[in-house]
C-alpha positions as CSV (number, residue, x, y, z in Angstrom):
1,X,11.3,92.5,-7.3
2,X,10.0,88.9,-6.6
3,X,7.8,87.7,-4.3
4,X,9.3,85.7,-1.6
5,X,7.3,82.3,-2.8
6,X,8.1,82.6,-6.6
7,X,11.7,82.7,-5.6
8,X,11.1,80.0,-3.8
9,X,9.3,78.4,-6.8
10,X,12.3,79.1,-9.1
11,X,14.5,77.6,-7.0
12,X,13.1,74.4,-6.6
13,X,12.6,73.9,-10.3
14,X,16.1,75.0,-11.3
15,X,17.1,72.0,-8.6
16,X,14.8,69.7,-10.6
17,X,16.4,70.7,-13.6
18,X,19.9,70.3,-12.8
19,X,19.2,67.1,-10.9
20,X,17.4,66.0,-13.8
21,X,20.5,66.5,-16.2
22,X,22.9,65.0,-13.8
23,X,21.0,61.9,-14.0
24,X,20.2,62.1,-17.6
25,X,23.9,62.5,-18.7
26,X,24.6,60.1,-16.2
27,X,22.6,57.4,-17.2
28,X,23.6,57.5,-21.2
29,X,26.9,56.3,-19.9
30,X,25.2,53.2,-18.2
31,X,26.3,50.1,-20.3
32,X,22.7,49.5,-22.5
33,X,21.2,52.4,-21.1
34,X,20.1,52.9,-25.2
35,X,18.3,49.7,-25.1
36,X,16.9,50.0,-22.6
37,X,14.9,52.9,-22.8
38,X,13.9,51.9,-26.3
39,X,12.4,48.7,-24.8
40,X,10.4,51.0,-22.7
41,X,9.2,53.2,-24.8
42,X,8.2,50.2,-27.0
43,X,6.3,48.4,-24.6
44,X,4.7,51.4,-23.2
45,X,3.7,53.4,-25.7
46,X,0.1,52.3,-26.3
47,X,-0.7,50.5,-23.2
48,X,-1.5,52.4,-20.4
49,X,-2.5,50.2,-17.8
50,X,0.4,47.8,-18.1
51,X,2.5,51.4,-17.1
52,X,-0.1,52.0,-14.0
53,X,0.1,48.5,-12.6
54,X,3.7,48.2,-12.9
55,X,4.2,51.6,-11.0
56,X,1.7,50.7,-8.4
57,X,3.7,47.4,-7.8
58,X,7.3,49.6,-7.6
59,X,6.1,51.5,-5.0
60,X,4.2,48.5,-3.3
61,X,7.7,47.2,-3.0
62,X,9.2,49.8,-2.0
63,X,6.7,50.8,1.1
64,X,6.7,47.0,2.0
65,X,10.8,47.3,2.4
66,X,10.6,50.3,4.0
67,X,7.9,49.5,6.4
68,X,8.3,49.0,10.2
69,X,9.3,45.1,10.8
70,X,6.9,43.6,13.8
71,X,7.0,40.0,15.4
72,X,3.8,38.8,15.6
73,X,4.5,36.3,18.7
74,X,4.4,39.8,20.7
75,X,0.8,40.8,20.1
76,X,-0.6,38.6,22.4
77,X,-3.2,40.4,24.7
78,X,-2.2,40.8,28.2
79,X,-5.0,39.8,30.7
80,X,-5.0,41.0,34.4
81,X,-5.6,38.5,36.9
82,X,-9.0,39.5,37.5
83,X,-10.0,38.9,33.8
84,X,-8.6,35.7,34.1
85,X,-10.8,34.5,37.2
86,X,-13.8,36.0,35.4
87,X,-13.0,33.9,32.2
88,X,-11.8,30.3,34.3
89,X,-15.4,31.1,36.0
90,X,-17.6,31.4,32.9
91,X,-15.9,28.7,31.3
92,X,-17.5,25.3,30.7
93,X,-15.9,22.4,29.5
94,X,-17.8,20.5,26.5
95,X,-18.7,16.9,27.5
96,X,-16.3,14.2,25.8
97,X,-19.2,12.1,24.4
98,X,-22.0,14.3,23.0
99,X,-25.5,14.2,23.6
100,X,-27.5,11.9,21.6
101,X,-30.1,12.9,19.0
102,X,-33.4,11.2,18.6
103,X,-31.8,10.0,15.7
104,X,-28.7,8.9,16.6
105,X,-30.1,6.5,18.9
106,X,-32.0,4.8,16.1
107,X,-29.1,4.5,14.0
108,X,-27.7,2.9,17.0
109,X,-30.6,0.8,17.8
110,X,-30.3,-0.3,14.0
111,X,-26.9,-1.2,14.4
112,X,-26.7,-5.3,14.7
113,X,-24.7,-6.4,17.6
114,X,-23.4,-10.4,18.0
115,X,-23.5,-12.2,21.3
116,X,-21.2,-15.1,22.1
117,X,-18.2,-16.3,19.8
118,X,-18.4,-15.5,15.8
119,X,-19.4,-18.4,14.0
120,X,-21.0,-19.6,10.6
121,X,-24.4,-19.0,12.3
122,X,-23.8,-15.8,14.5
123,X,-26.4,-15.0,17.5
124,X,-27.5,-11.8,17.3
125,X,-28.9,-9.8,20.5
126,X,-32.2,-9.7,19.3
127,X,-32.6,-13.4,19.2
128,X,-32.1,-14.2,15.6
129,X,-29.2,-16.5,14.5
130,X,-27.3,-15.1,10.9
131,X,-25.7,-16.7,7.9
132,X,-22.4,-15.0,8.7
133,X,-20.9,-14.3,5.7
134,X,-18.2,-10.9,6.4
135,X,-15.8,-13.1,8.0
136,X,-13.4,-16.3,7.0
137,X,-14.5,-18.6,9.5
138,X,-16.6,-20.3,7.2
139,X,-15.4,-24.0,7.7
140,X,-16.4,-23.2,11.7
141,X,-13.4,-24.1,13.0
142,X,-13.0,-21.3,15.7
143,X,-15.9,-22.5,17.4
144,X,-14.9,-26.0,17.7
145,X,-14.5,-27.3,20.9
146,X,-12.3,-29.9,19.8
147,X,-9.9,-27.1,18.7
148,X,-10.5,-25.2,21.6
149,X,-9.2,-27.5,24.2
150,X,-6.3,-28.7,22.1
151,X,-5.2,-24.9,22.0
152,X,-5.3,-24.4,26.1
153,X,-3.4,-27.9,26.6
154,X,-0.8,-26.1,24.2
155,X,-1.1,-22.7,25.9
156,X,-0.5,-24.3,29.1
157,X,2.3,-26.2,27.6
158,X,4.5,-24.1,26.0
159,X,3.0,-20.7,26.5
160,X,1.8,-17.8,24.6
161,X,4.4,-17.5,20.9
162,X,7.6,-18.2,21.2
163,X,9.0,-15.2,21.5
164,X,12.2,-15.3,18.5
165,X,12.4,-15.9,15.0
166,X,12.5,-19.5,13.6
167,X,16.3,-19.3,12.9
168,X,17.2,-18.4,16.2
169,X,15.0,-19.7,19.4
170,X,12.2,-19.6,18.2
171,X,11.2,-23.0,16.3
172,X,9.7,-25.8,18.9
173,X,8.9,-29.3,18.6
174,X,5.7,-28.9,18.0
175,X,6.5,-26.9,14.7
176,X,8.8,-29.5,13.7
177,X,6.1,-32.4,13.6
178,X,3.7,-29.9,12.1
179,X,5.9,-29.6,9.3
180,X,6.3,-33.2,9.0
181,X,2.7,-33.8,9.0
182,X,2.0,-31.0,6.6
183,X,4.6,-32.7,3.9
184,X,3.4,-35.9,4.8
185,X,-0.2,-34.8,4.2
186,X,0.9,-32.8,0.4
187,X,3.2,-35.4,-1.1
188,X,6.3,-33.2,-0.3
189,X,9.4,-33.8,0.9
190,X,9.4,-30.7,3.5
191,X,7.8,-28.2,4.8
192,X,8.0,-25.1,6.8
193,X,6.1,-23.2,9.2
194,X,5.6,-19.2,9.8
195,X,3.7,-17.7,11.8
196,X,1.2,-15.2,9.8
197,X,-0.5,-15.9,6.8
198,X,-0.7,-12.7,4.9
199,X,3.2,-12.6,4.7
200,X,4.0,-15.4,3.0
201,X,2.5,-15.0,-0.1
202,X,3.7,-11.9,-0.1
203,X,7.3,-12.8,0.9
204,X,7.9,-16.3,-1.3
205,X,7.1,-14.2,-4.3
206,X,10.1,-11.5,-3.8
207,X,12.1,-14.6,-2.7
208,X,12.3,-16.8,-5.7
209,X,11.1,-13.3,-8.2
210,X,14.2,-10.6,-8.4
211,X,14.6,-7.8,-10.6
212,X,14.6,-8.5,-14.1
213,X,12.7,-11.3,-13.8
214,X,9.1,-11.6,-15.3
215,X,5.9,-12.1,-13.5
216,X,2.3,-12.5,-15.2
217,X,-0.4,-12.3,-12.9
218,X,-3.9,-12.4,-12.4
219,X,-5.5,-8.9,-12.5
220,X,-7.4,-10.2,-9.8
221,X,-4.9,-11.2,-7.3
222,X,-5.7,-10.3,-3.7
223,X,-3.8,-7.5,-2.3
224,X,-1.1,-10.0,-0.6
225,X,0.0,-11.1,-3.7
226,X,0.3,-7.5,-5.2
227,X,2.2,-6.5,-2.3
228,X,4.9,-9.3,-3.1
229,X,4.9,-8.5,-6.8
230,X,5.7,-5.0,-5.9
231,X,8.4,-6.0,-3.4
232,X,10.1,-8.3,-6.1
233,X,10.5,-5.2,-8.2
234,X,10.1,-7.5,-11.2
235,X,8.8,-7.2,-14.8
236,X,4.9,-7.1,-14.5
237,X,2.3,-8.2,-17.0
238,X,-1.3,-9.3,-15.9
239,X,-3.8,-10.7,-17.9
240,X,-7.8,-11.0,-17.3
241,X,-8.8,-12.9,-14.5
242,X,-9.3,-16.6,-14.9
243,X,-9.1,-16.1,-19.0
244,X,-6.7,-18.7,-20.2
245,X,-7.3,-17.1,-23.5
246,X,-6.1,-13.8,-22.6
247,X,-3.1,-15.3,-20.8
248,X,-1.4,-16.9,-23.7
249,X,-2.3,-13.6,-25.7
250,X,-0.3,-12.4,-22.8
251,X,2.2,-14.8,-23.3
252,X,3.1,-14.6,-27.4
253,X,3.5,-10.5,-26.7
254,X,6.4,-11.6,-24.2
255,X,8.2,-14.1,-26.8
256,X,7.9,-11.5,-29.8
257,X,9.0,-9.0,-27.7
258,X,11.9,-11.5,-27.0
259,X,12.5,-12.3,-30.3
260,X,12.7,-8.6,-31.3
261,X,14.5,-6.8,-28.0
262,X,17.2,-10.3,-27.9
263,X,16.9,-9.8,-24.1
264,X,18.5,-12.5,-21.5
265,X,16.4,-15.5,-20.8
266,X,15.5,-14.7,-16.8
267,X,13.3,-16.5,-14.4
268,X,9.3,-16.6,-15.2
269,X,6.1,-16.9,-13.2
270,X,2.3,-17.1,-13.8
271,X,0.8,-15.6,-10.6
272,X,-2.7,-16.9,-9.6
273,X,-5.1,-17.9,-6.8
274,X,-6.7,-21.2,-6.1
275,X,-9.6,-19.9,-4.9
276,X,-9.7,-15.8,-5.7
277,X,-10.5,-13.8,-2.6
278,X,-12.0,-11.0,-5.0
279,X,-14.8,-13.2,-7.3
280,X,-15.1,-16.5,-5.3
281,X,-14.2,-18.8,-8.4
282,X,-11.5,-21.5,-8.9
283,X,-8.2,-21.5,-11.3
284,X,-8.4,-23.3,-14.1
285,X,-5.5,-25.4,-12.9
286,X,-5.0,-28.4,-16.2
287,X,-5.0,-25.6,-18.6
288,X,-2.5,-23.8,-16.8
289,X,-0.5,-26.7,-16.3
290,X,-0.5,-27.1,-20.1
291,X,0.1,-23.4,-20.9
292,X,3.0,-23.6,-18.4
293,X,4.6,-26.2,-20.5
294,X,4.4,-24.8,-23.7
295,X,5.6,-21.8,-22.6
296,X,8.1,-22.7,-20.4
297,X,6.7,-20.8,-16.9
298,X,6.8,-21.9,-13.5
299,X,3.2,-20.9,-11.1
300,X,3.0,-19.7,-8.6
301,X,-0.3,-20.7,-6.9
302,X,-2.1,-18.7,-3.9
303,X,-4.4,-21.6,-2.0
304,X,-4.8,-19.6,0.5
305,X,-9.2,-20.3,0.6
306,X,-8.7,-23.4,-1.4
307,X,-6.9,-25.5,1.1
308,X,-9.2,-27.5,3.2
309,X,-12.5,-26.4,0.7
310,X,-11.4,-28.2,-1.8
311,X,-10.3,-31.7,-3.1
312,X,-11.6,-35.4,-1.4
313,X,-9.0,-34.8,0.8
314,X,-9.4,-31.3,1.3
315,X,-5.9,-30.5,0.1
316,X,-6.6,-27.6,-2.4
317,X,-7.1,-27.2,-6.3
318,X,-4.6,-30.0,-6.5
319,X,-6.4,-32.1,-4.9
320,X,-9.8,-30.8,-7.1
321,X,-8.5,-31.4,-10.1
322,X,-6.5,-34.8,-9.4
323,X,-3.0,-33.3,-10.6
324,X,-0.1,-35.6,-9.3
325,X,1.7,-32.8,-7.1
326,X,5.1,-34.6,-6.9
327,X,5.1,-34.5,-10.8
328,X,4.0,-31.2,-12.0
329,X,6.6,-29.1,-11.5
330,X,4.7,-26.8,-9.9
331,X,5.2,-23.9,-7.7
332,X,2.3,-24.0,-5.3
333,X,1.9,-21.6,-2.6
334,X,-1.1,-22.4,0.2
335,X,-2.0,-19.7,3.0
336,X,-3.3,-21.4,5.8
337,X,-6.9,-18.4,6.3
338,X,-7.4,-17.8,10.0
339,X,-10.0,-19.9,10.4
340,X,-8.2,-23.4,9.8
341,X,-4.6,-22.0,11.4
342,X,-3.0,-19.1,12.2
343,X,0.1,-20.3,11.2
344,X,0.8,-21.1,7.7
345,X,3.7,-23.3,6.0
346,X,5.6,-23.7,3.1
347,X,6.7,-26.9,1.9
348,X,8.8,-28.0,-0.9
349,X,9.3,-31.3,-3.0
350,X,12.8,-30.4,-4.0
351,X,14.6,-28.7,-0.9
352,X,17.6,-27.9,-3.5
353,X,16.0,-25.2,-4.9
354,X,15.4,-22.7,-2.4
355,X,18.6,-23.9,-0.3
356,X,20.3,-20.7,-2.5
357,X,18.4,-18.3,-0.7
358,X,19.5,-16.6,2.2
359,X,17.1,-17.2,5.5
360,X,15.6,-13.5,5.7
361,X,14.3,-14.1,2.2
362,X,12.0,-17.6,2.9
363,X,8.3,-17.0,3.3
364,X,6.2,-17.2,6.1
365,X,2.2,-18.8,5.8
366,X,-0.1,-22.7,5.3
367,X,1.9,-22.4,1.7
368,X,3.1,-25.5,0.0
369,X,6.1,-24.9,-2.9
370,X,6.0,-27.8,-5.5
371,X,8.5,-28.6,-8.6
C-alpha cells in the first residue's frame, strides 16, 4: 500500500497532467496558436536572458495589478497637540534679508550709485562726475531747465496723459500744433503724434507691409524694427549691415527668383536705420536712394537716434546728406528717443497714401513717412 504523502504526490501530478492537456488541446484551436508558438520558440531558442527578463517583467505586471491600491494624500502624520506646541516653540523664522558677508558689503561698497537727476555728466556719491554713456540722454535734454518748466506749465494745464486713444478723446490742442510744427519743421504736408516711441516703428512697418509682401532689412536692425517685421508676417530677406554691396546681391537673387517662380508683383521695402542703435554708424542714404530706384523699392528709414544729432538743422540723415525730402519718394520713419520727447510722430508728404488704412493699423512714435 502507499504512503499517505505519495498518494498525495500522485494526485497532484495527474491534476497537472490533465490540466496541462486541457490547455494544450485547447490552445491548438486558438486562431494562430501555430504561429505563434513557432515565433517563440524562434526567438528563444538561443537567448536566455531575453526569456528571464521578459518573465521577470510578466510577473512585475502582474504583482503591480494585483497589489493593494493606497492614496498617498492619507499618509500624512498625525501630530498631537502637544507635539505641535513643542514644534511652534522651537521654530524660528529665517530673517527676510540675510546677513551680510564681509564680502558682500564690498561688492556693495563697489557698486556706483548716482546722486541727483541722470545727465550727460552723472554725479556720483563719491564726488566724482561720469561721462554717462548707458543711457539715451545724450543731447542733455532731461536736465534742462528750460524743458523742465515748460513741462509743469503743461502738467498744470492739461494734466497727467490724456487718458483715451487719439481717435476717440484723446487728441488735444496741444497735439494738433505739434503736428503742425513737426510737418512744418520736415517739409511735409502732415503729421501725427503717438505717444511711445518704441511702437511706432514697430507698428508703421505691419501697417503699410502685409503678407506676401517683401521686406529686406538690415541684419542689424534694432529689436523694434524686428518686432514689426515679424508682426507684418511678410517675406524676409536681410542683407549685411550698412553693405550696399551685399544689398543689391540681395536684390538680383529676388528678381531671378522672379523671373524664374513668375510670382505677383507685391509691395517692397528696404528696412534700415539712420543711425543704428547696435554699431553707432550712419546709413548710407544717396546710395540707397539710387539702389531704390533701380530697383524699384520703397525705404523704410528708422531715425529714431538720428533726428536732432544730425543734419545743420538737426532734422536726421536727410538733413546730413542734403536729400530734398519732398522729392525722394521716400518712406522715412523718425522715433522721437526719450531724451528729446516722449512722444513721437509720424508725418506724411502725401496723406493719400495711408488714408487706405484702417485707424488701429497707423503707427505711433517722432517718425516722419515721406513719398
Amino acid at each position: 500500500m502507499q504512503s499517505l504523502p505519495n498518494l498525495q504526490l500522485d494526485q497532484a501530478f495527474n491534476l497537472f497532467n490533465s490540466t496541462y492537456s486541457s490547455l494544450h488541446h485547447m490552445y491548438h484551436y486558438l486562431p494562430g496558436s501555430s504561429f505563434l508558438l513557432r515565433y517563440i520558440k524562434n526567438s528563444y531558442q538561443n537567448d536566455p536572458f531575453r526569456v528571464v527578463l521578459e518573465l521577470f517583467l510578466v510577473f512585475f505586471a502582474i504583482k503591480y495589478l494585483l497589489s493593494k491600491k493606497y492614496n498617498i494624500e492619507n499618509n500624512d502624520v498625525q501630530l498631537t497637540e502637544e507635539e505641535i506646541d513643542e514644534l511652534v516653540d522651537v521654530w524660528q523664522p529665517e530673517p527676510l534679508v540675510p546677513t551680510l558677508s564681509t564680502s558682500d558689503k564690498e561688492i556693495l561698497d563697489s557698486v556706483p550709485i548716482t546722486v541727483g537727476p541722470p545727465g550727460a555728466r552723472q554725479k556720483m556719491r563719491n564726488g566724482k562726475t561720469l561721462v554717462n554713456m548707458a543711457a539715451f540722454n545724450f543731447l542733455g535734454f532731461l536736465g534742462n531747465e528750460t524743458l523742465k518748466a515748460g513741462a509743469v506749465r503743461t502738467l498744470r494745464k492739461y494734466g497727467v496723459g490724456s487718458c483715451g486713444p487719439p481717435g476717440f478723446y484723446g487728441t488735444l490742442d496741444v497735439h494738433k500744433l505739434l503736428e503742425k510744427d513737426i510737418a512744418n519743421f520736415l517739409g511735409t504736408e502732415d503729421a501725427i503724434v503717438y505717444s511711445q516711441g518704441f511702437s511706432t516703428i514697430s507698428s508703421v512697418i505691419p501697417a503699410y507691409a502685409k503678407r506676401g509682401d517683401l521686406i529686406v532689412c538690415d541684419e542689424g536692425a534694432n529689436f523694434a524694427i524686428q518686432k514689426g517685421i515679424q508682426i507684418s508676417r511678410s517675406n524676409v530677406r536681410y542683407f549685411k549691415h550698412n553693405d550696399m554691396n551685399d544689398l543689391e546681391r540681395v536684390l538680383d537673387g529676388i528678381l531671378r527668383e522672379d523671373l524664374i517662380t513668375k510670382r505677383p508683383l507685391t509691395r517692397r521695402f528696404i528696412v534700415v536705420e539712420g543711425l543704428s542703435l547696435n554699431y553707432g554708424d550712419i546709413a548710407p542714404l544717396k546710395k540707397l536712394i539710387e539702389i531704390k530706384h533701380t530697383y524699384k523699392y520703397r525705404i523704410i528709414l528708422d531715425e529714431s537716434l538720428s533726428f536732432g544729432v544730425l543734419g545743420k538743422r538737426g532734422a536726421g540723415l536727410t538733413d546730413h546728406f542734403n536729400v530734398p525730402v519732398c522729392c525722394t519718394q521716400l518712406y522715412v520713419l523718425c522715433v522721437m528717443p526719450s531724451p528729446l520727447l516722449v512722444a513721437s510722430v509720424l508725418a506724411v508728404e502725401k496723406l493719400s497714401i495711408i488714408r487706405d488704412y484702417p485707424a488701429w493699423h497707423t503707427p505711433i512714435p517722432l517718425h516722419y513717412l515721406l513719398f
